[in-house]
Backbone as ProteinMPNN parsed JSONL, in Angstrom:
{"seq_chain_A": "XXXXXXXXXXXXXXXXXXXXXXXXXXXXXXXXXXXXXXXXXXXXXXXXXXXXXXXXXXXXXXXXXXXXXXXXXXX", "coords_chain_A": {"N_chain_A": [[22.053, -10.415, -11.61], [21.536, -13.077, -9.306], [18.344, -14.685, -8.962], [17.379, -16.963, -6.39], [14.948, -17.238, -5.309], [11.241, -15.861, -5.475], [8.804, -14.113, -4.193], [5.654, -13.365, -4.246], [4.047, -10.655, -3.164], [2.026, -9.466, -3.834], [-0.983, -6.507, -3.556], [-1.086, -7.3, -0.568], [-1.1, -6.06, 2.525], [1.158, -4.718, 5.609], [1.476, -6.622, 8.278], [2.123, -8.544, 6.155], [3.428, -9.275, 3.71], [6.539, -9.258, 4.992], [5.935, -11.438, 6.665], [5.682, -13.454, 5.249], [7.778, -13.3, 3.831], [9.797, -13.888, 5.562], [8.848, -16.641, 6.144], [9.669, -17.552, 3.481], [12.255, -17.179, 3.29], [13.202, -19.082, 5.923], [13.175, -21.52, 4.118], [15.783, -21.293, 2.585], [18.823, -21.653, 1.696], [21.727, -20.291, 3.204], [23.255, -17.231, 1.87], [21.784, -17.358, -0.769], [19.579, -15.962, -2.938], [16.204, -13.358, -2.442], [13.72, -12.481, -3.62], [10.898, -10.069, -3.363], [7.749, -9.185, -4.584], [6.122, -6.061, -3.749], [3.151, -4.379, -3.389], [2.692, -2.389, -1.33], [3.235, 0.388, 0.011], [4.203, 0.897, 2.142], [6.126, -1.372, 2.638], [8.548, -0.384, 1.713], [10.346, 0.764, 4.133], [9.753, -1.058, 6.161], [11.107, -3.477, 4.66], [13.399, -2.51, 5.203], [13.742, -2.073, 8.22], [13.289, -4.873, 8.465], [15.648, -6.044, 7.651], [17.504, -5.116, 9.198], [17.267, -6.101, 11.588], [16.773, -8.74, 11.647], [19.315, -9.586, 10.554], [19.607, -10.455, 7.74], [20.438, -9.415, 4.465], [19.781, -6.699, 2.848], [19.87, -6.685, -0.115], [19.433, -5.166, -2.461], [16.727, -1.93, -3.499], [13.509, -1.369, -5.355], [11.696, 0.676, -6.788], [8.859, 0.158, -9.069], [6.876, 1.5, -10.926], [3.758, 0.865, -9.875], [4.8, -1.011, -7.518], [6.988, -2.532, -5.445], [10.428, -3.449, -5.416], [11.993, -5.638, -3.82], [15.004, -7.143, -2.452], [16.899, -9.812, -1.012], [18.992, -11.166, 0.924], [19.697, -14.098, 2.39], [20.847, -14.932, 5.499]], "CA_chain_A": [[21.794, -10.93, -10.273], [20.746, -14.865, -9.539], [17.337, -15.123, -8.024], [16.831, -18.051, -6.285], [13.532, -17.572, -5.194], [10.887, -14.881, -5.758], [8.101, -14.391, -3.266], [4.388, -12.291, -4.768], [2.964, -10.106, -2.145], [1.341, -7.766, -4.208], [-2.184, -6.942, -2.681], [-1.273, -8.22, 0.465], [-0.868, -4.929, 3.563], [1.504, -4.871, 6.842], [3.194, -7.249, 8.366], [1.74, -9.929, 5.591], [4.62, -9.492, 3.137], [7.424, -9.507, 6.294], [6.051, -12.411, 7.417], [5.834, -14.396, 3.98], [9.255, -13.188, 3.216], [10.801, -14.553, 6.783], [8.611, -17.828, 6.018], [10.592, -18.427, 2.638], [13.841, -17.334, 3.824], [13.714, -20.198, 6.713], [13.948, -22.376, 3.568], [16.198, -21.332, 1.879], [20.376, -21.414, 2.164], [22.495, -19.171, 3.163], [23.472, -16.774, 0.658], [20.674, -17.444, -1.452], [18.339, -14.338, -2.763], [14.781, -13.875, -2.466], [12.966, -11.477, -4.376], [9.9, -9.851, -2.835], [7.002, -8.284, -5.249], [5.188, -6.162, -2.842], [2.073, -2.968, -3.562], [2.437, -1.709, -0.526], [4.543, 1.953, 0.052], [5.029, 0.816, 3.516], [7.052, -2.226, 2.646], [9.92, 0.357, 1.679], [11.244, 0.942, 5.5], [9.573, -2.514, 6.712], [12.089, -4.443, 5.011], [14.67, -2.075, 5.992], [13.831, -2.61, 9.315], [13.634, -6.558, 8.713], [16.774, -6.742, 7.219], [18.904, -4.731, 10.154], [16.289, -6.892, 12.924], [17.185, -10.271, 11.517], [20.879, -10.031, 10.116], [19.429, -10.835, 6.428], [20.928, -8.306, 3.924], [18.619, -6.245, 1.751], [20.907, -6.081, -1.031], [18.359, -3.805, -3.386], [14.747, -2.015, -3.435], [13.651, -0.502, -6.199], [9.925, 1.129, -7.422], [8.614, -0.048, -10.556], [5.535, 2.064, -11.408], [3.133, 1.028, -8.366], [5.066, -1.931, -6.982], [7.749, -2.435, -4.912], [10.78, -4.352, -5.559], [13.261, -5.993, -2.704], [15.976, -7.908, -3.154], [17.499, -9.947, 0.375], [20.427, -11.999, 0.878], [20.184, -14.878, 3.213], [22.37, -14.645, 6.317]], "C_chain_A": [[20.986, -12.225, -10.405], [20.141, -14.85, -8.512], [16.82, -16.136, -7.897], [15.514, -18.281, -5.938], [12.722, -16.46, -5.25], [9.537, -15.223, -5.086], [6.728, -13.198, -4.138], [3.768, -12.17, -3.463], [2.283, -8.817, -2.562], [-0.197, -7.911, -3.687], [-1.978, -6.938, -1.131], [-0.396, -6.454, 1.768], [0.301, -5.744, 4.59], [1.084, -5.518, 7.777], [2.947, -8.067, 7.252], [3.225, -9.616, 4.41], [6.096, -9.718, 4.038], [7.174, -10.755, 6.234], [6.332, -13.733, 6.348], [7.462, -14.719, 3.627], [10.245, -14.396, 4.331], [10.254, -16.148, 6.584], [9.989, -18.446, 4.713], [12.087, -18.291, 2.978], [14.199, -18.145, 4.548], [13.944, -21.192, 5.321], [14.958, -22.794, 2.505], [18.026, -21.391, 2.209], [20.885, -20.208, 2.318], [23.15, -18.491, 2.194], [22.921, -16.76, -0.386], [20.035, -16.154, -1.519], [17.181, -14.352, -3.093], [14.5, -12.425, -2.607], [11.578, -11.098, -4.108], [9.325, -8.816, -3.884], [5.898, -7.73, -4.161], [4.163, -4.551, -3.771], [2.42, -2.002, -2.649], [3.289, -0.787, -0.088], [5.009, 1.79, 1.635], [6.371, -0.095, 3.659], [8.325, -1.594, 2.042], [10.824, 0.187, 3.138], [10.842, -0.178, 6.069], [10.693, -3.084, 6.677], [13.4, -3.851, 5.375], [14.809, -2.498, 7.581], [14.221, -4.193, 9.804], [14.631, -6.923, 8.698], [17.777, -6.383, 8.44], [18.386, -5.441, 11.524], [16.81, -8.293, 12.566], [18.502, -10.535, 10.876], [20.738, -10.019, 8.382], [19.683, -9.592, 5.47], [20.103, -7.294, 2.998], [19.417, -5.659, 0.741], [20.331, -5.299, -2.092], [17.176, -3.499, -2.516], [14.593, -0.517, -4.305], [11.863, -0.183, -6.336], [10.263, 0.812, -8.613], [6.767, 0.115, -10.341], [4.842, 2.184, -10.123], [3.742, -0.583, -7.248], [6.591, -1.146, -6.612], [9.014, -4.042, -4.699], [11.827, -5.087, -4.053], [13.898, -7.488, -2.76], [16.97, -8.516, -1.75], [18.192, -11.298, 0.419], [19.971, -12.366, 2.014], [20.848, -14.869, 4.3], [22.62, -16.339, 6.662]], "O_chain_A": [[20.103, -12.479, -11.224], [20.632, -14.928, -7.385], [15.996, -16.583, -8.695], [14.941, -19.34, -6.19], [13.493, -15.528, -5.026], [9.052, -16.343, -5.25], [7.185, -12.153, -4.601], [3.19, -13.028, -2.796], [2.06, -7.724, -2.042], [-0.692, -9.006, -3.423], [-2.92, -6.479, -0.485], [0.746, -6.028, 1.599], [0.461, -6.964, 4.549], [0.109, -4.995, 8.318], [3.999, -8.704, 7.203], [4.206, -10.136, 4.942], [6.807, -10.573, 3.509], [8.078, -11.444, 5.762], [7.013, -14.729, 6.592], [8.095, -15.732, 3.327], [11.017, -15.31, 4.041], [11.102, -17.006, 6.825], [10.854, -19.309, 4.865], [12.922, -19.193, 2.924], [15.386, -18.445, 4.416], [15.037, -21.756, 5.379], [15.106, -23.826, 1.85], [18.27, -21.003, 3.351], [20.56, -19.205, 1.682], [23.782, -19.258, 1.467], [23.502, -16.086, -1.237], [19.9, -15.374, -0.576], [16.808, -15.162, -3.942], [14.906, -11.473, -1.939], [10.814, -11.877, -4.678], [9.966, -7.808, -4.181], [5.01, -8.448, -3.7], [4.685, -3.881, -4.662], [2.483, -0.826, -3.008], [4.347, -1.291, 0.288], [5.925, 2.395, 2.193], [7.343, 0.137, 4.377], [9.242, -2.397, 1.863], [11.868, -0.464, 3.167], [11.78, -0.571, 6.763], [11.394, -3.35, 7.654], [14.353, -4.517, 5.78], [15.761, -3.11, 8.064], [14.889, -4.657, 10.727], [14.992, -7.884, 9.377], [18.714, -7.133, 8.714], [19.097, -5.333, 12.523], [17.318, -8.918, 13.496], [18.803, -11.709, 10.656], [21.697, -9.601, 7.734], [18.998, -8.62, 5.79], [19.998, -7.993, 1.99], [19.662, -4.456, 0.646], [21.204, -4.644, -2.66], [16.692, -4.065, -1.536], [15.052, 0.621, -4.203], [11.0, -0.952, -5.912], [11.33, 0.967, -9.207], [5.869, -0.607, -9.908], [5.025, 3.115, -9.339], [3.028, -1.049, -6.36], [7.144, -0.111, -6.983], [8.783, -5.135, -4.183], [12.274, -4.148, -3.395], [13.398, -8.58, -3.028], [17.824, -7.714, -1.372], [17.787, -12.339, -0.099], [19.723, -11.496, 2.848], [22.011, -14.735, 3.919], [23.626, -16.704, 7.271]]}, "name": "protein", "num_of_chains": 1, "seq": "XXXXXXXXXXXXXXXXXXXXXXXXXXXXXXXXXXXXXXXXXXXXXXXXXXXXXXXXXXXXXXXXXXXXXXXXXXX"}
């Protein structure tokens, strides 16, 4: 998988990774993927929610150890 951009919100609580994420996605192209490192066990169903609220695809999300990975396609 080709990540064009990769966003660090580890540390960082509800909405602050959401909102980071929707910042870099305005600059990025369509179809482009942006890779979110987040801590937080909430940002599991967040970006589910983000992704079916704003069109943008959440094409993975995986746990690794105490992080949280997500993986979102551009619309």
């Amino acid at each position: 998988m080709n990540i064009d951009s990769e966003l660090d919100a580890r540390g960082l609580n509800c909405p602050l990774p959401i909102l980071r994420a929707k910042k870099a996605l305005t600059k990025m192209y369509s179809g482009q993927l942006l890779k979110v490192i987040a801590t937080d066990p909430g940002s599991m169903r967040d970006f589910q929610a983000f992704a079916r609220q704003t069109g943008n695809e959440l094409v993975e999300q995986q746990t690794q150890g105490e992080e949280f990975i997500h993986i979102l396609r551009r619309r």
